[in-house]
N, CA and C atoms as an extended XYZ file, in Angstrom:
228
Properties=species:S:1:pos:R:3:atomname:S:1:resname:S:1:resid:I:1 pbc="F F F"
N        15.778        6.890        0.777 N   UNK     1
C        14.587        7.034        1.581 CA  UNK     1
C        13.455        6.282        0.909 C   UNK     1
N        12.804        5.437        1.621 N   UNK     2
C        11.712        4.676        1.420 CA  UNK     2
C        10.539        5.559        1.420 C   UNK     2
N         9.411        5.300        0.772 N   UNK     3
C         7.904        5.615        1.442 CA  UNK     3
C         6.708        4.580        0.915 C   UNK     3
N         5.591        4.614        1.662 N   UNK     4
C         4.552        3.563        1.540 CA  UNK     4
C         3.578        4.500        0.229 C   UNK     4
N         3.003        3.649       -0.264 N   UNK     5
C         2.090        4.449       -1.537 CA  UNK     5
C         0.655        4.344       -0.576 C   UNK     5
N         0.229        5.370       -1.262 N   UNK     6
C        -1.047        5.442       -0.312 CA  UNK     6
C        -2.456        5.097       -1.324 C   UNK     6
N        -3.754        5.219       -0.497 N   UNK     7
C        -4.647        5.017       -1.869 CA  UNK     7
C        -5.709        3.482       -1.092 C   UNK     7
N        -6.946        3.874       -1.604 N   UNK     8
C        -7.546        2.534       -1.284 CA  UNK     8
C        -7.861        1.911       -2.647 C   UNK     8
N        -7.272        0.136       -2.273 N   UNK     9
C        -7.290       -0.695       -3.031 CA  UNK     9
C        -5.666       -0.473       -4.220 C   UNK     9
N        -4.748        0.586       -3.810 N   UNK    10
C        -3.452        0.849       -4.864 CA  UNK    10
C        -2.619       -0.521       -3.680 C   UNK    10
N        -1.871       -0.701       -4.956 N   UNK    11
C        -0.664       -1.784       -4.699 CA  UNK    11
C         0.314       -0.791       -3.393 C   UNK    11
N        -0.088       -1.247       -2.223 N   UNK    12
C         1.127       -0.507       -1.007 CA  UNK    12
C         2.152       -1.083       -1.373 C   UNK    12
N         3.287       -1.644       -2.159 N   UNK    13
C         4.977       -1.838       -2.388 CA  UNK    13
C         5.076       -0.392       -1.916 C   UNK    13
N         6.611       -0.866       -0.999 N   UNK    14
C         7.453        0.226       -1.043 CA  UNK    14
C         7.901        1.205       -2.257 C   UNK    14
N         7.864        2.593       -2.265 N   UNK    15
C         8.093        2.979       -3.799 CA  UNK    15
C         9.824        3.752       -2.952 C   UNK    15
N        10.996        3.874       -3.991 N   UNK    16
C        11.671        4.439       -4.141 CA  UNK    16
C        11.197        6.469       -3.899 C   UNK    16
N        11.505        7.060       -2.677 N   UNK    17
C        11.114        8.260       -2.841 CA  UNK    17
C        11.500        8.949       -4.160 C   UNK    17
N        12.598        8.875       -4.472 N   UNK    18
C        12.858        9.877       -5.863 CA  UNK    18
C        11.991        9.178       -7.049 C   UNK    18
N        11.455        8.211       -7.289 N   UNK    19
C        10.639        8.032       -8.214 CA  UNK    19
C         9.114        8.027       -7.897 C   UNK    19
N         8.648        8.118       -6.815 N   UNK    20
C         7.274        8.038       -6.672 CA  UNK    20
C         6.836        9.420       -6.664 C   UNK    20
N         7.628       10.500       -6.939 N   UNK    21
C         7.126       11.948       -7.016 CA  UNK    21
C         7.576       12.958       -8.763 C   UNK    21
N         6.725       13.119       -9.034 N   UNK    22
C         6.942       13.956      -10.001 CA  UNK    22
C         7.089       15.628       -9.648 C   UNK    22
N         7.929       15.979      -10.673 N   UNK    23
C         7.482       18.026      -10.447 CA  UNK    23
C         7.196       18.107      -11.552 C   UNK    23
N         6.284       19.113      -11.463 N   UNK    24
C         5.661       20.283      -12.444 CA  UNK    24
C         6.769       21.121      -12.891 C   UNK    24
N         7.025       21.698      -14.061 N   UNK    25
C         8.424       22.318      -14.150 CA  UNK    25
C         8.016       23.916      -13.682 C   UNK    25
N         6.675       23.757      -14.385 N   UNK    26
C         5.836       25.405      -14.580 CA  UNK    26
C         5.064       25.874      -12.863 C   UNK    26
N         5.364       24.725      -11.907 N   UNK    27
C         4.318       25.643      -11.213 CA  UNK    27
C         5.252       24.854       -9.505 C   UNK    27
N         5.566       23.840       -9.876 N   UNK    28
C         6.797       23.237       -8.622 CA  UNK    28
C         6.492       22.472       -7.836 C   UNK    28
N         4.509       21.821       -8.121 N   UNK    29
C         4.124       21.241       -7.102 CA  UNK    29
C         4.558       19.796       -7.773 C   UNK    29
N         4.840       19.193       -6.466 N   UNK    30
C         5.329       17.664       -6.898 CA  UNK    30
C         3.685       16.906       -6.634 C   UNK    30
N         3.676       16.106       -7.151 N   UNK    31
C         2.573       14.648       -7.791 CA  UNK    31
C         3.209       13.521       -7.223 C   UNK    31
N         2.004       12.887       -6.619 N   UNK    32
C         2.098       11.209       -6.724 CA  UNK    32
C         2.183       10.575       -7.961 C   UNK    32
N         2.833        9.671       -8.442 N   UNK    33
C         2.988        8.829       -9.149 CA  UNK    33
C         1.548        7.689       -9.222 C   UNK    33
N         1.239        7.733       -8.156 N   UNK    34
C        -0.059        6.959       -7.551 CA  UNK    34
C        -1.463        7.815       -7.974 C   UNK    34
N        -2.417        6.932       -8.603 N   UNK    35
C        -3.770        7.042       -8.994 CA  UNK    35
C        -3.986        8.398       -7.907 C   UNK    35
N        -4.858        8.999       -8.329 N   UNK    36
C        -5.506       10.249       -6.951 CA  UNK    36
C        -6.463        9.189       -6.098 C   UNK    36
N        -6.325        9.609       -4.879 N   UNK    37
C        -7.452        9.324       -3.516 CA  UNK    37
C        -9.160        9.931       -3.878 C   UNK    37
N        -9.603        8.880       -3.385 N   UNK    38
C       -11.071        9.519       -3.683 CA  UNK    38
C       -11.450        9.903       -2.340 C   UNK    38
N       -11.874       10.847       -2.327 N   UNK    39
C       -12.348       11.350       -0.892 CA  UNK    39
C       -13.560       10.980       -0.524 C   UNK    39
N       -13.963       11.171        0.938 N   UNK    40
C       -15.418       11.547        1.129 CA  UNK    40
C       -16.501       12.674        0.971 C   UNK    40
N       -17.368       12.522        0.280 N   UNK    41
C       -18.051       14.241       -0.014 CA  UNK    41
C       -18.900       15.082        1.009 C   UNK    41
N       -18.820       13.780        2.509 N   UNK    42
C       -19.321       14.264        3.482 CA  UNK    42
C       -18.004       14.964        4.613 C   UNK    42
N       -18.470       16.361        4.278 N   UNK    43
C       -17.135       16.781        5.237 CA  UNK    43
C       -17.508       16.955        6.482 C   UNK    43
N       -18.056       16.489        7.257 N   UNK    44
C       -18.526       16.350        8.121 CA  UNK    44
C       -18.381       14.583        9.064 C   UNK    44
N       -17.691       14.064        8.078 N   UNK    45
C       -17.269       12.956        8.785 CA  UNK    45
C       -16.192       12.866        9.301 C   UNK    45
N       -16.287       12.051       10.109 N   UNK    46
C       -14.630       12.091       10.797 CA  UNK    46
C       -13.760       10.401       11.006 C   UNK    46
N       -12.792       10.933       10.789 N   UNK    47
C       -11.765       10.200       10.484 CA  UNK    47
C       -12.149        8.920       11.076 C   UNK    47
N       -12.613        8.784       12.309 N   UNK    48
C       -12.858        7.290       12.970 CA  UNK    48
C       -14.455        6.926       12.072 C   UNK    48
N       -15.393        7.555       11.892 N   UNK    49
C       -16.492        6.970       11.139 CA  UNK    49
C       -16.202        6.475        9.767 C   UNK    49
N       -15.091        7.580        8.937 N   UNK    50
C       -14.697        6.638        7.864 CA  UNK    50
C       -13.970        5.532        7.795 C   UNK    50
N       -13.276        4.948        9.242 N   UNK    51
C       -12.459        3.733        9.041 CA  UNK    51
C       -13.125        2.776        9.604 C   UNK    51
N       -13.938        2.632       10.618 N   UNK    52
C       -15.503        1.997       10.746 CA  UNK    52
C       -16.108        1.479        9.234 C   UNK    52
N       -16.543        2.683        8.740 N   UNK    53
C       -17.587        2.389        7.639 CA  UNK    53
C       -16.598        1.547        6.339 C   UNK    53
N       -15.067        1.424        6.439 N   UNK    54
C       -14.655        0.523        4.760 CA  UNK    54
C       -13.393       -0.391        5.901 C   UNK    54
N       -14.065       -0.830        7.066 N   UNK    55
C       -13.021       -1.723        7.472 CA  UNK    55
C       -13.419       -2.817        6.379 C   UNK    55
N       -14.298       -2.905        6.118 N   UNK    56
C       -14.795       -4.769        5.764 CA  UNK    56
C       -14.045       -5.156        4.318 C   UNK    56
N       -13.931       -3.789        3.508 N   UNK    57
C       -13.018       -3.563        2.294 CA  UNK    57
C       -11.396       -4.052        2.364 C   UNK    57
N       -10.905       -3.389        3.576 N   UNK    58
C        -9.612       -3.909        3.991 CA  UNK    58
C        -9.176       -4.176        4.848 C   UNK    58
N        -9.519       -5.319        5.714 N   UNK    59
C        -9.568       -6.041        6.597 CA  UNK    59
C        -8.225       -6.039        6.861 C   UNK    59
N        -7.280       -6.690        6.317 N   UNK    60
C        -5.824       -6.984        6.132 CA  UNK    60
C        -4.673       -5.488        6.213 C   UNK    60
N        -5.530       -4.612        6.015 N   UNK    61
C        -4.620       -3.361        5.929 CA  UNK    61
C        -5.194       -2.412        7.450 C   UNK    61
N        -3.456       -1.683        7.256 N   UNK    62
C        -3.523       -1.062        8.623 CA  UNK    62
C        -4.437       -0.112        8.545 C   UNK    62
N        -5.143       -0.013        9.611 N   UNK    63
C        -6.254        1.656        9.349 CA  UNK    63
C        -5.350        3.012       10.475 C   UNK    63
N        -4.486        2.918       10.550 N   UNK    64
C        -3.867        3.976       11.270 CA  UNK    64
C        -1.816        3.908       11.012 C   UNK    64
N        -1.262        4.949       10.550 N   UNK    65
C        -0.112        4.456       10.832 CA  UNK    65
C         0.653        5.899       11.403 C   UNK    65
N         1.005        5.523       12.645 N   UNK    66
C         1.728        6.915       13.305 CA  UNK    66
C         3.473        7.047       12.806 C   UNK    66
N         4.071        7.335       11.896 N   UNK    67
C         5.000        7.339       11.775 CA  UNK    67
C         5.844        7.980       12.956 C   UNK    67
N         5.925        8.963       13.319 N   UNK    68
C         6.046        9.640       14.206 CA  UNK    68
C         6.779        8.659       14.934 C   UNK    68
N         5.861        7.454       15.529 N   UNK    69
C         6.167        6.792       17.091 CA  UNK    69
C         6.335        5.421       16.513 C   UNK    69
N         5.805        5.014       14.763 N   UNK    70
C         6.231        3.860       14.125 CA  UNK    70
C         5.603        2.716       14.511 C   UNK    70
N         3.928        3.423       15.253 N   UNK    71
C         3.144        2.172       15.525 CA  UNK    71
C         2.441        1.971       14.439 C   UNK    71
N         1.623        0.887       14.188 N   UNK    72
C         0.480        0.639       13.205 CA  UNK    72
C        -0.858        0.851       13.981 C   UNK    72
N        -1.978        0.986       14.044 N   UNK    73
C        -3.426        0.207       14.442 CA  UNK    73
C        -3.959       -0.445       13.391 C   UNK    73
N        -4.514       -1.663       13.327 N   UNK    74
C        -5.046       -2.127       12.505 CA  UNK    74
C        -6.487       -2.440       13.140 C   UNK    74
N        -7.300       -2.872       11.791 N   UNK    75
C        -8.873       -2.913       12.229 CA  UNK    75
C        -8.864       -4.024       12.889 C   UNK    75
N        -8.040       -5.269       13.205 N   UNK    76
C        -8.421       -5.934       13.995 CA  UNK    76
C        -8.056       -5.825       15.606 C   UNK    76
């Protein structure tokens, strides 16, 4: 099983699922392998204002991906 790494500005390569997750031995929660996400501190924003406000950052990258149905949206 494949998965995409997530993260703005992290290297998206495909990662190997069994290696892109760590466990905790003591507590069971599994970890990204991948830097942590920085969030927004306005919780009050919503999902379409934050992909508006850092299209210009990643122009080239998808801003939506529905696995589900296996479409992309991208900002262009």
């Amino acid at each position: 099983m494949m998965m995409m790494g997530a993260g703005h500005g992290n290297d998206h390569a495909p990662l190997c699922f069994r290696s892109s997750l760590t466990q905790e031995p003591l507590d069971g929660i599994f970890r990204s392998l991948r830097p942590p996400l920085v969030l927004p501190r306005d919780h009050n924003l919503s999902i379409f204002s934050f992909l508006i406000k850092n299209y210009v950052s990643y122009p080239e990258k998808p801003a939506l991906i529905d696995a589900y149905f296996g479409e992309t949206l991208t900002y262009s």
